[in-house]
C-alpha positions in Angstrom: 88.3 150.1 146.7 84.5 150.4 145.4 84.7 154.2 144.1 83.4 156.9 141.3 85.7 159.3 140.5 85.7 162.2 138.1 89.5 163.5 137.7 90.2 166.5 135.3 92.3 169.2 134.8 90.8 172.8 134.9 91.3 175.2 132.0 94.6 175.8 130.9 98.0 174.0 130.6 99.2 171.5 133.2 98.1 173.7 136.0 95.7 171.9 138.6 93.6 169.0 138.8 91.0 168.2 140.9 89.2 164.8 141.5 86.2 163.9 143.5 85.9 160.6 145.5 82.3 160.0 145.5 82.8 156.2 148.0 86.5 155.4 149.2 87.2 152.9 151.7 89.9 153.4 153.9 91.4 149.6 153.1 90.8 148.8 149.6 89.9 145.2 149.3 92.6 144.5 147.1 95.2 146.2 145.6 95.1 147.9 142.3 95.1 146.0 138.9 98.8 146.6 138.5 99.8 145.4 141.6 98.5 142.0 141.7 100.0 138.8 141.9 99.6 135.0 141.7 102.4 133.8 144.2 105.4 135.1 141.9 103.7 135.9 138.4 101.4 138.9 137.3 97.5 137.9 137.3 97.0 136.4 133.9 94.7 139.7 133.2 97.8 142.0 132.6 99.0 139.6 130.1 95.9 139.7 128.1 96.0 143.6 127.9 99.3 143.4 126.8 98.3 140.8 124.1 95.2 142.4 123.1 94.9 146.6 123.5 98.4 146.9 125.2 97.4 150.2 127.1 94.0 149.9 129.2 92.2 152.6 132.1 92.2 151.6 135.1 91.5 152.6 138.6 94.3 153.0 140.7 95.2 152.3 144.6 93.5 155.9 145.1 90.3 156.0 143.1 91.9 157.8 140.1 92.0 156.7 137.0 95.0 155.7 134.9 96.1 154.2 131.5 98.1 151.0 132.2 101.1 150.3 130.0 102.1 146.9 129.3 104.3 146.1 126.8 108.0 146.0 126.9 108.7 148.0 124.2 106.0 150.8 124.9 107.2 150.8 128.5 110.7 151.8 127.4 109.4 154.4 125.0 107.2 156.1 127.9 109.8 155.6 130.6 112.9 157.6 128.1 110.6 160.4 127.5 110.3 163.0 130.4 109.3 165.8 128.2 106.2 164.1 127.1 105.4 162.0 130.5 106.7 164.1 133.4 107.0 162.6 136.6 106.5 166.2 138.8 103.5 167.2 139.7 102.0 170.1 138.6 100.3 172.9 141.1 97.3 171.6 142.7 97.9 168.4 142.1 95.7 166.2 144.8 94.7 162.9 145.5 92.1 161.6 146.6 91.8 160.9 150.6 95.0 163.0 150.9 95.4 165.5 154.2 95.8 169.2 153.1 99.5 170.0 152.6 100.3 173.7 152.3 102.9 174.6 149.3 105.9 175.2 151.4 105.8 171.8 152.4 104.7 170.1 149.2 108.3 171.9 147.7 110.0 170.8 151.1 108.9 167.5 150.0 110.0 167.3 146.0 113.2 169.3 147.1 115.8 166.6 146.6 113.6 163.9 145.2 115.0 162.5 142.2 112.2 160.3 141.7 109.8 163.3 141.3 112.0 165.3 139.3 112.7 165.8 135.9 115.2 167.4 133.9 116.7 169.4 134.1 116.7 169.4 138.1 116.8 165.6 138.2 120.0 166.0 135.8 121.6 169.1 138.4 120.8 166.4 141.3 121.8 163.0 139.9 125.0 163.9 138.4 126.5 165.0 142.1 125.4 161.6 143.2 126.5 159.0 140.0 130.1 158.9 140.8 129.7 157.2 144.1 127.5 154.6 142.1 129.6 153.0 139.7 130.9 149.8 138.6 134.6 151.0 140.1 133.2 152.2 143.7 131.0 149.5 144.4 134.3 147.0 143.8 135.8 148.9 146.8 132.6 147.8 148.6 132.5 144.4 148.1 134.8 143.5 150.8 132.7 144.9 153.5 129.6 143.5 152.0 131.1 140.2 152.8 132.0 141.0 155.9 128.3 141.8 156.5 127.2 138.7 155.0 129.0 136.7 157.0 128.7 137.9 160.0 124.9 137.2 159.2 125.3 133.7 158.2 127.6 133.1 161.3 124.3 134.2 163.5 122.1 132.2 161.7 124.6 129.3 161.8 124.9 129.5 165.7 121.0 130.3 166.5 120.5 127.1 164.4 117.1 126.6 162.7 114.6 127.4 162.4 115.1 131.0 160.5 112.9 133.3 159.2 115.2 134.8 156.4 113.9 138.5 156.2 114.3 139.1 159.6 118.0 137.2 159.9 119.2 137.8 156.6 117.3 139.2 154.2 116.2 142.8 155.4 119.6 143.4 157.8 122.1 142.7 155.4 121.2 145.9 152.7 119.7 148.1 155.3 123.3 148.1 157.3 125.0 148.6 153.9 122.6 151.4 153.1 123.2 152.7 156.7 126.8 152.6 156.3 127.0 154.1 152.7 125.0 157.0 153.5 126.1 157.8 157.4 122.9 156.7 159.1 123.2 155.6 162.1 122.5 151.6 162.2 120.8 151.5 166.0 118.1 153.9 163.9 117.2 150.8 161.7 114.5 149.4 163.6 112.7 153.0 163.7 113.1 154.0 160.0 112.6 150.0 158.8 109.2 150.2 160.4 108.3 154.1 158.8 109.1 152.9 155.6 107.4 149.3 155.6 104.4 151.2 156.4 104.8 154.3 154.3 104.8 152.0 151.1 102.0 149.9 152.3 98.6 151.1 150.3 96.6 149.4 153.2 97.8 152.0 155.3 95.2 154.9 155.9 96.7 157.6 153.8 97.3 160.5 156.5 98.9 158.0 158.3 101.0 157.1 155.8 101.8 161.2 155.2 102.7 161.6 159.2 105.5 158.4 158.9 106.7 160.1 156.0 106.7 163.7 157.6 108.7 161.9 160.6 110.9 160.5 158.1 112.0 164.0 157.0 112.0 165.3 160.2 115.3 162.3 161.3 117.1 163.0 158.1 117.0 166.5 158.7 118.3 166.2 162.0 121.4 163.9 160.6 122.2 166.6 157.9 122.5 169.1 160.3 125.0 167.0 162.0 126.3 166.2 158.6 126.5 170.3 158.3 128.7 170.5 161.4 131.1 167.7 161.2 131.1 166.0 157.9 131.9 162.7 157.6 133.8 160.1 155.4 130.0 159.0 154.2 128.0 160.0 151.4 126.4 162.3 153.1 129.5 163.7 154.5 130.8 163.6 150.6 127.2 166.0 149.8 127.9 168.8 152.4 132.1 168.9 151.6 131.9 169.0 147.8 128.6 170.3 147.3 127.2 171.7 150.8 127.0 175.1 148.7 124.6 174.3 146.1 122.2 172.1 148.2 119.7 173.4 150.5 118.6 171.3 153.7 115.4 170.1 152.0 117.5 168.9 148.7 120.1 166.7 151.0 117.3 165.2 153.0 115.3 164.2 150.1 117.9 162.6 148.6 119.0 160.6 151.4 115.7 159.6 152.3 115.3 158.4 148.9 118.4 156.6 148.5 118.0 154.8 152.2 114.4 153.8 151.9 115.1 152.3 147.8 118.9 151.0 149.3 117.0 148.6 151.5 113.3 148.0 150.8 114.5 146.6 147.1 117.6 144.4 148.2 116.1 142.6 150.9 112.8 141.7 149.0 114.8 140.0 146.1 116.6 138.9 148.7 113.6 137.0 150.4 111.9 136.5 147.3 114.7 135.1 145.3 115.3 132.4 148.0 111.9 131.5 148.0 112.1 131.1 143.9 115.4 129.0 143.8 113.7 127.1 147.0 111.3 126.2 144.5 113.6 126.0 141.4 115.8 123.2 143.2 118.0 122.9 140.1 118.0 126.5 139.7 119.4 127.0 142.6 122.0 124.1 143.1 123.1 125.9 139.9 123.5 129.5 141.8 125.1 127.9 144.7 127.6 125.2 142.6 128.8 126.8 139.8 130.4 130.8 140.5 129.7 131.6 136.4 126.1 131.2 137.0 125.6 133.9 139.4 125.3 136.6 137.7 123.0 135.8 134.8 121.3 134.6 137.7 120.9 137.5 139.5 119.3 139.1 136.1 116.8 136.5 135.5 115.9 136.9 139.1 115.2 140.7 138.5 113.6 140.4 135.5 111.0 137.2 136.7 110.3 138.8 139.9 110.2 142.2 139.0 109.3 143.3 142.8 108.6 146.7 141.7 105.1 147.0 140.2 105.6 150.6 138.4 107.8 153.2 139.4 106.5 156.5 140.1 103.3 157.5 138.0 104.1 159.6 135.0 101.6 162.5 133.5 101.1 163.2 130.3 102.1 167.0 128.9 100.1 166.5 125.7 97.8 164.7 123.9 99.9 161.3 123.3 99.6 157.8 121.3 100.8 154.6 123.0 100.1 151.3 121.4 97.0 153.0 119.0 95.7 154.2 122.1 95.2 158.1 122.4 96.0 159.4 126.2 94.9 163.2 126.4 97.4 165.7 128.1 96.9 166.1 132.2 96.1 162.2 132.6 98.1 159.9 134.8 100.2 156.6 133.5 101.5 153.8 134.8 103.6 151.2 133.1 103.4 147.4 134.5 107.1 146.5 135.0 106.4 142.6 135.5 104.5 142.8 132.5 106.7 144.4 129.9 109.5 141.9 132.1 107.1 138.6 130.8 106.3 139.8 127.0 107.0 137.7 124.6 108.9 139.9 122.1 111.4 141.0 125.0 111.9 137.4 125.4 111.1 133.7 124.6 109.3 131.7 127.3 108.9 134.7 129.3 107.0 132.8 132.4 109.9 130.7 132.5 112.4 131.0 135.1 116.0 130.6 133.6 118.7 131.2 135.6 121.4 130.4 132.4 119.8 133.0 130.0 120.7 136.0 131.9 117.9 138.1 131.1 119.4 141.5 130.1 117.4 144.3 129.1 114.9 143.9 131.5 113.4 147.0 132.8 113.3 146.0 136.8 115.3 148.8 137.4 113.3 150.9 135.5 114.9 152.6 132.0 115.9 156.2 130.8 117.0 159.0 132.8 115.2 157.6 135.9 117.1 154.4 135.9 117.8 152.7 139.1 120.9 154.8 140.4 121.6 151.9 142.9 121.5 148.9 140.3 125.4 148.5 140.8 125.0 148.5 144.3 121.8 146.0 144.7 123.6 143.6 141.9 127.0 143.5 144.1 124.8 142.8 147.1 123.2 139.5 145.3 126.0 138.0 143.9 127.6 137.7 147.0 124.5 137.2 149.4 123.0 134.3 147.2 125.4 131.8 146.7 126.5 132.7 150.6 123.7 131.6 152.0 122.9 128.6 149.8 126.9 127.2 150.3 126.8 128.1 154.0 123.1 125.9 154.7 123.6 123.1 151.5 120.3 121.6 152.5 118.3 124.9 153.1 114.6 124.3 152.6 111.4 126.0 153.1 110.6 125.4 156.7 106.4 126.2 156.3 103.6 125.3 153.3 104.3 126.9 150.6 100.6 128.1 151.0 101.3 129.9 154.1 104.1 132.1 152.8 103.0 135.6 153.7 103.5 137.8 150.3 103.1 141.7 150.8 100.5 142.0 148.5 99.8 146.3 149.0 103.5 147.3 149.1 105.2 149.3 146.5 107.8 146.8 146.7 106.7 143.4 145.9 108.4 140.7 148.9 107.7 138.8 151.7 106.7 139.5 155.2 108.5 136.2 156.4 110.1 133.2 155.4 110.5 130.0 157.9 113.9 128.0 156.2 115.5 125.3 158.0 118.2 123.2 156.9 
């Protein structure tokens, strides 16, 4: 967007901010600095901040200003410390463009949202919620998850090719193990796959994007009130038996919406995306689908080299701060550049290089510290069995369009693909 903006906090603490948007287009031209890509790689800019200053202002996807993080190391430390970069909002709080929301709802809205939470409400929320996460549950999953990918490869197999492999493959496959997980019903998906494609599209005028997420709420409410008269054997079942008590209405839907929209957005763009990347990897990927040891590193390098989420949520500084030499007053907004601290040389050698035998571990694409991706067990069970599925099922699979016409989703929140044409 072509904008002035003055942002500043008015006198005292972390109470209220207000910013001005002197010129604001509705579409911004581009996305934000943070969000832009070359095909699979961040634009060479963001690794010249991280070589040179390491922490930059910049202007983000709503005319505000923001000090961009990039290095791997200074990403972790910003990222582990919620007392000094909080990720709630303080009173008065606004952005630019944004409808007027009245304070009930704004708490309607946090209520439940781990993302927006710190501790110790974040810790309350997220320790009813980590047992069903593990390592040990998600092995009890795994069979079904089969089931569901093969069922979807058995479609594909009899439709015959051409595919387009986010519509057959990629996006169904998590959102109806999402769906499942949680108790949603899975006839919904169309409805609440197109809410949340658009909701974390930036092209998307903002109050429309704040009426698909008010509709959002207003589904999940509805199924938690079902959920509150007959609980189910889902998790959302599991929230109103064991701790249907402690939770208001507002704190259930929030975190189911959270956990449905992450529980398929992220899996089925890796999903797309990491095709496409072993498509063009070809002994990268007769690695994945040959050899059963090579799946899981993988999986991490494919998380780490991708890195389809640009940032996380924002973070705001509660005092004056020092990242990288760079001094960031209290009251101002960061963001850290995952795909950038995922590329730096002293996480990594050859970081634009895509590896699948080195296993990248440490890599922060599911994010780091208390905020850590609750689902990474779940979206890691989903890819090693969906990847080398799919590439033993179609052994000649191939990119069925130009590489040049692969639609990316450049303004999404989560980096992907709109389609991908495969034959084989």
């Amino acid at each position: 967007c072509t904008s002035t903006v003055s942002c500043r906090p008015t006198k005292g603490a972390i109470s209220t901010f207000w910013c001005t948007v002197d010129t604001m287009t509705q579409a911004p031209a581009s996305p934000p600095l943070h969000m832009q890509r070359v095909d699979f790689d961040p634009i060479p800019t963001l690794g010249e901040i991280r070589e040179n200053e390491g922490v930059r202002t910049v202007i983000n996807a709503f005319g505000m200003p923001v000090y961009l993080v990039t290095r791997h190391d200074d990403i972790k430390t910003v990222l582990s410390d919620p007392e000094r970069f909080s990720n709630e909002r303080p009173p008065g709080f606004v952005v630019p463009g944004a409808p007027e929301v009245s304070e009930e709802e704004q708490r309607a809205a946090q209520s439940g949202n781990l993302l927006g939470l710190d501790p110790p409400r974040h810790t309350r929320l997220r320790r009813m919620l980590t047992g069903e996460f593990t390592g040990r549950r998600m092995k009890r999953l795994e069979p079904r998850i089969t089931d569901i990918v093969t069922q979807h490869l058995d479609a594909m197999e009899k439709a015959g090719p051409p595919s387009d492999l986010v519509t057959d493959f990629a996006l169904p496959i998590p959102s109806l193990v999402i769906c499942e997980l949680l108790g949603v019903p899975y006839d919904d998906r169309d409805d609440f796959q197109h809410r949340t494609s658009r909701q974390l599209d930036l092209s998307i005028p903002i109050e429309e994007r704040f009426e698909l997420q008010r509709a959002g709420r207003a589904y999940m409410h509805a199924l938690v009130g079902g959920a509150r008269r007959s609980p189910g054997d889902d998790m959302l079942g599991m929230l109103v038996r064991e701790h249907g008590s402690e939770l208001t209405d507002d704190e259930l839907v929030g975190i189911c919406s959270l956990l449905l929209v992450a529980g398929h957005e992220t899996t089925s763009n890796m999903l797309g995306l990491g095709t496409l990347a072993l498509l063009q990897h070809p002994d990268q990927l007769a690695l994945v689908r040959d050899d059963p040891d090579a799946v899981s590193p993988a999986v991490e390098e494919l998380l780490r080299w991708l890195s389809i989420v640009h940032s996380g949520i924002p973070r705001i500084t509660t005092n004056d701060v020092e990242i990288a030499g760079v001094q960031i007053p209290a009251h101002q907004l960061v963001v850290v550049s995952l795909p950038s601290g995922n590329r730096d040389p002293s996480f990594i050698d050859n970081p634009e290089v895509f590896d699948v035998r080195r296993g990248a571990m440490g890599h922060l694409a599911f994010g780091h510290g208390v905020h850590h991706c609750l689902g990474a067990p779940l979206a890691r069970m989903e890819m090693k069995i969906a990847f080398p599925a799919l590439l033993q099922r179609f052994p000649t699979l191939r990119l069925d369009e130009p590489f040049d016409d692969v639609a990316f989703r450049s303004f999404h929140f989560i980096y992907g693909l709109q389609s991908l044409q495969v034959a084989w």
